[in-house]
ZAPALUM-983137 format. One record per atom (N, C-alpha, C, O): atom name; residue in three letters; x negated, y negated, z negated. Coordinates in Angstrom, 2 decimals, decimal comma. Last residue first. Layout:
REM ZAPALUM-983137
at:CA	aa:Ala	xx:X	yy:Y	zz:Z
...
END
This chain:
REM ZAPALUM-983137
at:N	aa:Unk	xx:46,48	yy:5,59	zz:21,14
at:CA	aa:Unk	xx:46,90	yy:6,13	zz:22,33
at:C	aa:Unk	xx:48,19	yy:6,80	zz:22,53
at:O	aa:Unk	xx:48,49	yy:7,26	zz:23,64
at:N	aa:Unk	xx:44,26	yy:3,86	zz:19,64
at:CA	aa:Unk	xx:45,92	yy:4,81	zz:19,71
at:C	aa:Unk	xx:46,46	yy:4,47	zz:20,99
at:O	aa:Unk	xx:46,74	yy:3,44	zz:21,61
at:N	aa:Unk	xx:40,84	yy:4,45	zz:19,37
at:CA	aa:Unk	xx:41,87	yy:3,60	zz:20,22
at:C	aa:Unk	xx:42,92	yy:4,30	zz:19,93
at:O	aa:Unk	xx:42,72	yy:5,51	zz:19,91
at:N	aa:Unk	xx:38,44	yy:2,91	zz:16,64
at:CA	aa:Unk	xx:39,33	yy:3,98	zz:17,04
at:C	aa:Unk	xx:40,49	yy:3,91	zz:18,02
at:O	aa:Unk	xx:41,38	yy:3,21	zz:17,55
at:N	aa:Unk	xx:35,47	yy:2,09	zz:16,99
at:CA	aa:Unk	xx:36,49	yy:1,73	zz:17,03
at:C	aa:Unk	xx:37,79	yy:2,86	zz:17,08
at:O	aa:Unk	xx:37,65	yy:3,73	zz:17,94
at:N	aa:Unk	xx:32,27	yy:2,02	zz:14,91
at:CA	aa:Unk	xx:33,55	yy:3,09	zz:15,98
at:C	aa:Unk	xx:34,49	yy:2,36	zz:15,76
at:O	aa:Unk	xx:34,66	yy:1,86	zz:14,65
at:N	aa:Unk	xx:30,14	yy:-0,18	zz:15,19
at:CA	aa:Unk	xx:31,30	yy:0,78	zz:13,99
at:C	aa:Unk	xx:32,12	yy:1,38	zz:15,16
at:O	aa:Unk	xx:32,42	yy:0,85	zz:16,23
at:N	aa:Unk	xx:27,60	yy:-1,54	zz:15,03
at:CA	aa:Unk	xx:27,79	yy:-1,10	zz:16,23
at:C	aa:Unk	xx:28,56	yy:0,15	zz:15,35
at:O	aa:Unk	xx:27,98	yy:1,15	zz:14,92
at:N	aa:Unk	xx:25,59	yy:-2,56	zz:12,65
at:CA	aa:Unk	xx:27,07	yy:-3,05	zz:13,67
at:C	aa:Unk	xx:27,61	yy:-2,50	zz:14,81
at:O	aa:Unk	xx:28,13	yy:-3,28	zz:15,60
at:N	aa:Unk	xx:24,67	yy:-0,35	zz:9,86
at:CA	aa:Unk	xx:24,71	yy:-1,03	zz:11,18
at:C	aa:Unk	xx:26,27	yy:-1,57	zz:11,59
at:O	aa:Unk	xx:27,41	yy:-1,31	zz:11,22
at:N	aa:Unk	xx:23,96	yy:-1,65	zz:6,87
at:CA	aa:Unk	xx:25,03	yy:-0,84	zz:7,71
at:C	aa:Unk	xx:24,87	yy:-1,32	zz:9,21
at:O	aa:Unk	xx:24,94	yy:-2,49	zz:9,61
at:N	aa:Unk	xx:21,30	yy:-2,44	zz:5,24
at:CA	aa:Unk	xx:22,85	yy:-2,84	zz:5,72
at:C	aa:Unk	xx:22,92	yy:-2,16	zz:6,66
at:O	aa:Unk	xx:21,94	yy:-2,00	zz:7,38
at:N	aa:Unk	xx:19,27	yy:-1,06	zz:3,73
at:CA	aa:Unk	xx:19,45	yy:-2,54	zz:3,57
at:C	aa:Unk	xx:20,82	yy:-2,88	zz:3,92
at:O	aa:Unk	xx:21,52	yy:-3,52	zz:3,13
at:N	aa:Unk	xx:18,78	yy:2,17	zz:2,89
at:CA	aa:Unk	xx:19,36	yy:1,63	zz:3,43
at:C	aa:Unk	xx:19,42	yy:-0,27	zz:3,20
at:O	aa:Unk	xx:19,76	yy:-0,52	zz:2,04
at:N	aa:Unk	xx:15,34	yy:2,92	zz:1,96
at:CA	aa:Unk	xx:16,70	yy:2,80	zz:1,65
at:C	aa:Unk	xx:17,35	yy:2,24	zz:2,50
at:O	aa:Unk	xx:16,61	yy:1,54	zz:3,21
at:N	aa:Unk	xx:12,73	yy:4,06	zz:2,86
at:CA	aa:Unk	xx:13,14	yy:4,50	zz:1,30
at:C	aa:Unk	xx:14,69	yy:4,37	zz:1,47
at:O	aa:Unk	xx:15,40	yy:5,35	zz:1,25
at:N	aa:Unk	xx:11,22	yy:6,36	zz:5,79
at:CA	aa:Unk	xx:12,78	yy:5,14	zz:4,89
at:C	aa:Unk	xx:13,06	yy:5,47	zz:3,80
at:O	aa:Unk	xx:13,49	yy:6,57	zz:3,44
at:N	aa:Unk	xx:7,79	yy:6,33	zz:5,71
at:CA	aa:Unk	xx:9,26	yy:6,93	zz:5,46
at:C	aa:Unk	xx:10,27	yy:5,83	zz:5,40
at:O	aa:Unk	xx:10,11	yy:4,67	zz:5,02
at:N	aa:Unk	xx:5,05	yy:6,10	zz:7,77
at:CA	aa:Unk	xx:6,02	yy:5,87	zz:7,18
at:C	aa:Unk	xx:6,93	yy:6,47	zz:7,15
at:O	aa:Unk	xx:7,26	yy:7,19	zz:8,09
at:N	aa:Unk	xx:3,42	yy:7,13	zz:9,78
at:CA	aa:Unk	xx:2,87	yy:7,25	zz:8,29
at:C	aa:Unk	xx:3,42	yy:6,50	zz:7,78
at:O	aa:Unk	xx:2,70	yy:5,79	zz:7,07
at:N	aa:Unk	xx:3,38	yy:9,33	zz:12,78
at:CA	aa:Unk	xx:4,40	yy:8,81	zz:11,29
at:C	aa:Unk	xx:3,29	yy:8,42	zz:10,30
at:O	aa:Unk	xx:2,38	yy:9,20	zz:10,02
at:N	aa:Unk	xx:2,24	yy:10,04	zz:14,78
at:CA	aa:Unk	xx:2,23	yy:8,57	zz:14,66
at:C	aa:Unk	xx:2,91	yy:8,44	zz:13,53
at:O	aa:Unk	xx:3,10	yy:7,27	zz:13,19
at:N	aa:Unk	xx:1,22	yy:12,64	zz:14,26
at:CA	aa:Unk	xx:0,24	yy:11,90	zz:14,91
at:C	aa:Unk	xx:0,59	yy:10,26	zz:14,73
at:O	aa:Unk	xx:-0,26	yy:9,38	zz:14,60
at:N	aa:Unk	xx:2,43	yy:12,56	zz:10,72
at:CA	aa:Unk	xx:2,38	yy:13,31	zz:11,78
at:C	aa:Unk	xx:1,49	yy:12,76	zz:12,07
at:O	aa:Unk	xx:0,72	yy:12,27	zz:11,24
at:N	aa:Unk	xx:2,00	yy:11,88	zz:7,96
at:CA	aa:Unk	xx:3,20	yy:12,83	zz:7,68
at:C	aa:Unk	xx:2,37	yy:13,41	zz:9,16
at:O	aa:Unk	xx:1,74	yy:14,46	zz:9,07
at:N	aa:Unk	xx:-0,28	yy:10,27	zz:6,46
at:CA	aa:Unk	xx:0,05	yy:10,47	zz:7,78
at:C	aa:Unk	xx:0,52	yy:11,72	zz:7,50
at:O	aa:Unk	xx:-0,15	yy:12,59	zz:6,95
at:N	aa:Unk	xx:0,92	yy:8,81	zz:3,35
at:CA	aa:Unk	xx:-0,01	yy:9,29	zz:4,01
at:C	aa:Unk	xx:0,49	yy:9,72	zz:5,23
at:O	aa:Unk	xx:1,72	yy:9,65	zz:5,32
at:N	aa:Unk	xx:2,95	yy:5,94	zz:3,77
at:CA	aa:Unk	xx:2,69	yy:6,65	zz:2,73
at:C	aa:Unk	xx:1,76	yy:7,46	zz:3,67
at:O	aa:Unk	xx:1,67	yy:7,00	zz:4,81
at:N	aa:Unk	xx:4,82	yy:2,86	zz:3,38
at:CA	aa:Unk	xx:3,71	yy:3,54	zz:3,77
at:C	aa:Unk	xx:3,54	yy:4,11	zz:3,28
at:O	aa:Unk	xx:3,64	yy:3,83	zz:2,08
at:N	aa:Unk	xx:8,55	yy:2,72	zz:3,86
at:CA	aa:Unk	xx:7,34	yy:2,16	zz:2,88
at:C	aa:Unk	xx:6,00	yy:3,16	zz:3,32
at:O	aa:Unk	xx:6,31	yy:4,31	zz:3,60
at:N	aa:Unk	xx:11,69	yy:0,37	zz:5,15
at:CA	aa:Unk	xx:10,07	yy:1,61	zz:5,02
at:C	aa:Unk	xx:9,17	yy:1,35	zz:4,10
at:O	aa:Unk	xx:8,92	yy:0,26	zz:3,58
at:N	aa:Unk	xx:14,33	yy:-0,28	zz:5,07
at:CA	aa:Unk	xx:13,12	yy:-0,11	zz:3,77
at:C	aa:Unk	xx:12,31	yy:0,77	zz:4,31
at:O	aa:Unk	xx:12,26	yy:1,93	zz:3,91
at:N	aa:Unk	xx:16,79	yy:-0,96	zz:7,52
at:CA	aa:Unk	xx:16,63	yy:-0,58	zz:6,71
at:C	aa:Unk	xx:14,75	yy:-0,71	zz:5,78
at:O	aa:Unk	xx:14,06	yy:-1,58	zz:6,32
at:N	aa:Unk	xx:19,94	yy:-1,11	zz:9,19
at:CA	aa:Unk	xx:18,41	yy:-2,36	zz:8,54
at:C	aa:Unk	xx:17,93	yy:-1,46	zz:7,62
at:O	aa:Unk	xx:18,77	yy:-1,09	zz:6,80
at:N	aa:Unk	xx:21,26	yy:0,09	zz:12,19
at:CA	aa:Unk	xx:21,09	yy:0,29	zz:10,67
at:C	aa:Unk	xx:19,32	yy:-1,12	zz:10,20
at:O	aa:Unk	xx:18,31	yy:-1,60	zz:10,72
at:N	aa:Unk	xx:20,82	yy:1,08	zz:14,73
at:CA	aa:Unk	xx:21,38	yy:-0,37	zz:14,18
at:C	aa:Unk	xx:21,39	yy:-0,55	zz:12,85
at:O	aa:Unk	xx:21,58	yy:-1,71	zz:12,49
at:N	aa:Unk	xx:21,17	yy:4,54	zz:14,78
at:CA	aa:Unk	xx:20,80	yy:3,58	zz:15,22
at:C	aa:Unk	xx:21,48	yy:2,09	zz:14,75
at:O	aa:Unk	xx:22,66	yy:2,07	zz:14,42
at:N	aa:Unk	xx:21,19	yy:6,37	zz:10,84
at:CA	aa:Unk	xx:21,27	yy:6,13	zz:12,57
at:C	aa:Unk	xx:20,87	yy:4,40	zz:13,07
at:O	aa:Unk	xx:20,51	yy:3,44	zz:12,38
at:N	aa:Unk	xx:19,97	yy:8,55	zz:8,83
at:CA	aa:Unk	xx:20,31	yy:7,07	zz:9,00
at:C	aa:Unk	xx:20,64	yy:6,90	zz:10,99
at:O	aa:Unk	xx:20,17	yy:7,41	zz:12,00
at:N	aa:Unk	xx:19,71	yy:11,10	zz:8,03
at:CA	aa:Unk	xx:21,38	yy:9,85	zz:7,31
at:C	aa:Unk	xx:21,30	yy:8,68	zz:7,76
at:O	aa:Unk	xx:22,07	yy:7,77	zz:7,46
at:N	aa:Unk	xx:18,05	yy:12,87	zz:8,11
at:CA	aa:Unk	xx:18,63	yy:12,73	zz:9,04
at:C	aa:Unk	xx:19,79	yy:11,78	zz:9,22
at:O	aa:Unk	xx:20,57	yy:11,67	zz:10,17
at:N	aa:Unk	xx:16,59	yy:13,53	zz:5,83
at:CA	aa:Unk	xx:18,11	yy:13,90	zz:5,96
at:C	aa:Unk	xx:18,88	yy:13,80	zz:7,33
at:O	aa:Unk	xx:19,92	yy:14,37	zz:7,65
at:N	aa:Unk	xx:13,82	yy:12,48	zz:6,13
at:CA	aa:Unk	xx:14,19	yy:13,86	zz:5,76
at:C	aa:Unk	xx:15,47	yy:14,43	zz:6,26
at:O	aa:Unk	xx:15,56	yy:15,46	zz:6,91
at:N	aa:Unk	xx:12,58	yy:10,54	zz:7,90
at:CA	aa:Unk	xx:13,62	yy:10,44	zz:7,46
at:C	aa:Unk	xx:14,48	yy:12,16	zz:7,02
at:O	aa:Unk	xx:15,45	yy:12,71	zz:7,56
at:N	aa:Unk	xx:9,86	yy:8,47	zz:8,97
at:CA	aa:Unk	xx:10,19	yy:10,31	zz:8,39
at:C	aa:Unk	xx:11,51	yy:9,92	zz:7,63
at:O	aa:Unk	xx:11,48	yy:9,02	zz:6,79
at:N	aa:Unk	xx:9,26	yy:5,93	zz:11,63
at:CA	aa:Unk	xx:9,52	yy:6,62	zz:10,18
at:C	aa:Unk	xx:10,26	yy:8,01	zz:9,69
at:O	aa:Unk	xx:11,28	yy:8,40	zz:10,25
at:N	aa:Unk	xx:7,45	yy:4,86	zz:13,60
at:CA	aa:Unk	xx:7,68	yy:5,41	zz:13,64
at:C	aa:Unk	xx:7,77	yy:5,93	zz:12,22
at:O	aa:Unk	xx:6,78	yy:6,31	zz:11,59
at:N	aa:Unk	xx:7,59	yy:0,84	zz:14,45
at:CA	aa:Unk	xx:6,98	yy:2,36	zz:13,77
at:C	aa:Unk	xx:7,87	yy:2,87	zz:13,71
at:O	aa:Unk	xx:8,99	yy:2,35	zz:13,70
at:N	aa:Unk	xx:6,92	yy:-1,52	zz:16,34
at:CA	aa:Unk	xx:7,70	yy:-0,28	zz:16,43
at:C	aa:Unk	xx:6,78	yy:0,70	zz:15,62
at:O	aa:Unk	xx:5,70	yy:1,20	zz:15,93
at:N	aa:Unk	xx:7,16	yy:-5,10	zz:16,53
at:CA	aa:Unk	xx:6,48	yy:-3,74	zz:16,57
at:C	aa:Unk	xx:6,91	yy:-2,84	zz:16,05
at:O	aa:Unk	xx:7,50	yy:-3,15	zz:15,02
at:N	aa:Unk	xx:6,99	yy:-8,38	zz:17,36
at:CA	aa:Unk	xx:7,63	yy:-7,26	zz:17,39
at:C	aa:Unk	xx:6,71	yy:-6,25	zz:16,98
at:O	aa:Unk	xx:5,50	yy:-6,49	zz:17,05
at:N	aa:Unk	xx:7,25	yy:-12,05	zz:17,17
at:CA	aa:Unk	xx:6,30	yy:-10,78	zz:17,14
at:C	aa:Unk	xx:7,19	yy:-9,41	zz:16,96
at:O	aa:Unk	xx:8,20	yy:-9,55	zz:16,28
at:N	aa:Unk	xx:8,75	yy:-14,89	zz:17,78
at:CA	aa:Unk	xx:9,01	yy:-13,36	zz:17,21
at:C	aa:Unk	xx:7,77	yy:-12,89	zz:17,95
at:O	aa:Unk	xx:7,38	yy:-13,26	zz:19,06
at:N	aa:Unk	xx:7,49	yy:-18,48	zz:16,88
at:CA	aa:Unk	xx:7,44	yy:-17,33	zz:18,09
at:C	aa:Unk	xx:7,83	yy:-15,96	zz:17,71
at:O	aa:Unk	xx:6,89	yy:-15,60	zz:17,00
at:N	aa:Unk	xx:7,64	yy:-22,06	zz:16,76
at:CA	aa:Unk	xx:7,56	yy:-20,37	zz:16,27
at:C	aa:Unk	xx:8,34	yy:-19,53	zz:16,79
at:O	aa:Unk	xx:9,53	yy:-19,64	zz:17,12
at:N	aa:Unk	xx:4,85	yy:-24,01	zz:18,41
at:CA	aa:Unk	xx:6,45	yy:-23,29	zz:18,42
at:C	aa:Unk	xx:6,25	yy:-22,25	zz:17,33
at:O	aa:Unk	xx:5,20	yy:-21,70	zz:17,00
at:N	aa:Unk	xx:2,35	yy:-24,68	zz:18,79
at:CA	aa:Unk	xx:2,85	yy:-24,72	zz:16,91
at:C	aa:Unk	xx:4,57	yy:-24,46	zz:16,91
at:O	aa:Unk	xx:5,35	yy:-24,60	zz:15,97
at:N	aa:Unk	xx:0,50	yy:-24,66	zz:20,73
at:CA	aa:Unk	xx:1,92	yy:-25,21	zz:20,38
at:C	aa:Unk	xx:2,51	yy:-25,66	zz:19,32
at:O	aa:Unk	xx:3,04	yy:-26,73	zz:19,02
at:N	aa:Unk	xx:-1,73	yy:-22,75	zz:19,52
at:CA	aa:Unk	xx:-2,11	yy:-24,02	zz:20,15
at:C	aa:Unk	xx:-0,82	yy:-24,93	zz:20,10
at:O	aa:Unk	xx:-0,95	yy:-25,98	zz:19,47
at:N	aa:Unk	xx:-0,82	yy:-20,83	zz:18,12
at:CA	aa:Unk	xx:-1,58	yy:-21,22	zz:17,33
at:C	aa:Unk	xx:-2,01	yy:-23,02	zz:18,15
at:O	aa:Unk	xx:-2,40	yy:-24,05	zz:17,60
at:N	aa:Unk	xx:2,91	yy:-20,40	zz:16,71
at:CA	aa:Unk	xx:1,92	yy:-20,77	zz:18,28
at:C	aa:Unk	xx:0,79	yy:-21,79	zz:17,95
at:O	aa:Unk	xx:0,95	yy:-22,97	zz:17,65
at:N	aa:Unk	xx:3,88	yy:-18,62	zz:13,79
at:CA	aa:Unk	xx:3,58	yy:-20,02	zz:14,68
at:C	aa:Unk	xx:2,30	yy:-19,88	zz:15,37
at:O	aa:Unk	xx:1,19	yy:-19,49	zz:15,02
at:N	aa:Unk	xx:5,72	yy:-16,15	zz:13,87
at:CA	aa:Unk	xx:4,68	yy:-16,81	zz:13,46
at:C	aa:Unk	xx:4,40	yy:-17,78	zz:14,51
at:O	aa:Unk	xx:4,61	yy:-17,75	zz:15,72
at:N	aa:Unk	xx:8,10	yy:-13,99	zz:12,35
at:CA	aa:Unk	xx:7,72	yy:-15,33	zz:12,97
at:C	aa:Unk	xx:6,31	yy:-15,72	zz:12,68
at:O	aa:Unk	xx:5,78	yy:-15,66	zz:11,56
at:N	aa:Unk	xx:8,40	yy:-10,06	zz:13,27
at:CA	aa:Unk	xx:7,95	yy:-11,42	zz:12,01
at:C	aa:Unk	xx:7,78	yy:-12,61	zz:13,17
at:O	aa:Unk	xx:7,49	yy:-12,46	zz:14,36
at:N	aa:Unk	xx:10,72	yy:-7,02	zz:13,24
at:CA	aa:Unk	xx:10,05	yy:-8,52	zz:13,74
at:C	aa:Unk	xx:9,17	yy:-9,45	zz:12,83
at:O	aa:Unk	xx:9,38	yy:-9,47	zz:11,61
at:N	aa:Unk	xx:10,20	yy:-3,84	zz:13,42
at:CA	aa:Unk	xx:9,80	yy:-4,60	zz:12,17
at:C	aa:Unk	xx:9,54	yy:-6,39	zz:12,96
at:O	aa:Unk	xx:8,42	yy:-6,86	zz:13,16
at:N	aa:Unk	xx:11,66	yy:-1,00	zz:14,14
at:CA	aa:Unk	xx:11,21	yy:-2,48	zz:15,15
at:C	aa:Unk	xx:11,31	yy:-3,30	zz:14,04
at:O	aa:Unk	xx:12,43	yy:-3,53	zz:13,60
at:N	aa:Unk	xx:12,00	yy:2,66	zz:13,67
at:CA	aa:Unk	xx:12,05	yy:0,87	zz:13,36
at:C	aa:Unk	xx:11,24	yy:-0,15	zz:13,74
at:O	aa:Unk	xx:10,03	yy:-0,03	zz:13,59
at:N	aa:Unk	xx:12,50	yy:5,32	zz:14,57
at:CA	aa:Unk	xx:11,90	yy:4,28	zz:15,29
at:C	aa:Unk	xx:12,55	yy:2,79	zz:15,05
at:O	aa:Unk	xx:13,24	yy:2,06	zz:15,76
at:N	aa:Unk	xx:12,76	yy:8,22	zz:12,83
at:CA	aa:Unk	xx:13,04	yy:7,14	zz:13,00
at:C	aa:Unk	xx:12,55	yy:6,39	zz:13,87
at:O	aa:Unk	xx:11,60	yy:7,08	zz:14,25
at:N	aa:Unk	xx:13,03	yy:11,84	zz:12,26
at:CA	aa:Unk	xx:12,23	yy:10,88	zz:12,18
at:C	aa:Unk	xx:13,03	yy:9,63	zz:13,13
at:O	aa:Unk	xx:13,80	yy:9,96	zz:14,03
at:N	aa:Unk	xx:14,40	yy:14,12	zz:12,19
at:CA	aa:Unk	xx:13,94	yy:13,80	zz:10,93
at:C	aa:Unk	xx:12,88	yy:12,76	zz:10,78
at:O	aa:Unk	xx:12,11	yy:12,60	zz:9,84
at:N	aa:Unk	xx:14,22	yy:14,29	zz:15,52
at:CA	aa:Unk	xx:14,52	yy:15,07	zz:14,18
at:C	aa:Unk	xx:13,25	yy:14,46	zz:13,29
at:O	aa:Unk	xx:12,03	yy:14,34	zz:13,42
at:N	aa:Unk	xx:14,97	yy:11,57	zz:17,58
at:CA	aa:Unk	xx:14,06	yy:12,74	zz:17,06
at:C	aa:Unk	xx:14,51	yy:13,28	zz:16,00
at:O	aa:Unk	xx:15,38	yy:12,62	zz:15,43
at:N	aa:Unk	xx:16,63	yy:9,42	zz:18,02
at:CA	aa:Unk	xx:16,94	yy:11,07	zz:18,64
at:C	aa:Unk	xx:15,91	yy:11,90	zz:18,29
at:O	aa:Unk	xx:15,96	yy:13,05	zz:18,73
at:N	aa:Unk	xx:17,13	yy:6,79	zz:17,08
at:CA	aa:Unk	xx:17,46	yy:8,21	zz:16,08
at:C	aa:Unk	xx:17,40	yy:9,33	zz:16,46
at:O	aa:Unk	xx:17,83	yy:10,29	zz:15,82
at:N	aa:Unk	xx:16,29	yy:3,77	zz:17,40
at:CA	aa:Unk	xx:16,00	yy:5,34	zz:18,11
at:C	aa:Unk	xx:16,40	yy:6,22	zz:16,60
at:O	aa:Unk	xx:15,98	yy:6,15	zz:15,45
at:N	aa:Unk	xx:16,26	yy:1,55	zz:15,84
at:CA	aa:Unk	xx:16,12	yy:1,77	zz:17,38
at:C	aa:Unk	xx:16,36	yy:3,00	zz:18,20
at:O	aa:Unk	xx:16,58	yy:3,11	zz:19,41
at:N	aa:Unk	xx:16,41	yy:0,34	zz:12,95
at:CA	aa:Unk	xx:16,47	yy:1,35	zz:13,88
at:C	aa:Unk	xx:16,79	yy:1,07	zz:14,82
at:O	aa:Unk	xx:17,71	yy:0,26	zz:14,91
at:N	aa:Unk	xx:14,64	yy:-3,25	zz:11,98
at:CA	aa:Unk	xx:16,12	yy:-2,26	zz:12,37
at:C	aa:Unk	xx:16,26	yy:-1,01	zz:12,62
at:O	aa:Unk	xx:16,41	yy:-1,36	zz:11,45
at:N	aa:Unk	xx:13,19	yy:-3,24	zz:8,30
at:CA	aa:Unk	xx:13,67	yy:-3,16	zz:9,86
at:C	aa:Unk	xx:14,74	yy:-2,99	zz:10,45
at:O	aa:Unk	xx:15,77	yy:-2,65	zz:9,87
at:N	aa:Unk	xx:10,47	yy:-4,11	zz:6,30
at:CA	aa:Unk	xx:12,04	yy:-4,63	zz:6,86
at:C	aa:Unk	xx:12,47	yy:-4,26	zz:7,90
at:O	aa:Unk	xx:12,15	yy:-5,03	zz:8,80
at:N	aa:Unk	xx:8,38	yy:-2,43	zz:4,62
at:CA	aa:Unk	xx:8,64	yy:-3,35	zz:5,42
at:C	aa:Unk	xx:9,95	yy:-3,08	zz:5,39
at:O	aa:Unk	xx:10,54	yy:-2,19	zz:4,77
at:N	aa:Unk	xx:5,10	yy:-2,45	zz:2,10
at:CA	aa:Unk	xx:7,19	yy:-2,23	zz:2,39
at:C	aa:Unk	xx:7,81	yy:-3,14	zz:3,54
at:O	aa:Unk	xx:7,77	yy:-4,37	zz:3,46
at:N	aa:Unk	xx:2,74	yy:-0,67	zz:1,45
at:CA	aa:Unk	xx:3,31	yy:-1,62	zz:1,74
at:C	aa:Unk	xx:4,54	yy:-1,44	zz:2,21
at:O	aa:Unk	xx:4,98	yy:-0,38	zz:2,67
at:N	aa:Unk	xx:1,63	yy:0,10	zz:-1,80
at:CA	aa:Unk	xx:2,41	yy:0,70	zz:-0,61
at:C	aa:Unk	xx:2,84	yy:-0,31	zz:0,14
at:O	aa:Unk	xx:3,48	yy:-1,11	zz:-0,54
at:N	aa:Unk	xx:-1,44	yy:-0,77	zz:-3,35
at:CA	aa:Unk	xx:-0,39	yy:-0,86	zz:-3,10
at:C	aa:Unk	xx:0,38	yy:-0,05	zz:-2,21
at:O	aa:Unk	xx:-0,38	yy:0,75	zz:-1,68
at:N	aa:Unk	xx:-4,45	yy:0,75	zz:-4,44
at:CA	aa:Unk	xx:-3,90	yy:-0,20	zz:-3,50
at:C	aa:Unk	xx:-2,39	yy:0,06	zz:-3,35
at:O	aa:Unk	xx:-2,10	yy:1,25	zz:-3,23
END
């Protein structure tokens, strides 16, 4: 069976060597037929510690690392937005 691969943002970087990506998807309102964000939060193993908050990034499933990890970040997608500004002073 396959690995499955998701899409996310980071949310949380304060654990060691682990992640908290918020994976959204649309899906249509089964009585309305609006389309609606769905949310949900996994928890991913990030060996290096290289990725921080706002970042998009590649999980992919792999066996249960912890109690809630059973994803890693394969790769970076895009750079977060939230860049240091530098002030001169």
């Amino acid at each position: 069976m396959p690995k499955r691969i998701l899409i996310g943002t980071i949310v949380s970087d304060k654990t060691d060597k682990t992640v908290v990506v918020k994976v959204e998807r649309k899906v249509k309102h089964p009585l309305y037929g609006k389309i609606i964000r769905r949310s949900k939060k996994y928890h991913a193993h990030d060996e290096t510690n290289s990725f921080k908050a706002g970042e998009t990034v590649r999980i992919e499933e792999t066996a249960p690392i912890s109690k809630l990890k059973t994803w890693k970040v394969v790769d970076r997608v895009q750079a977060g937005k939230a860049a240091a500004i530098e002030a001169d002073v």
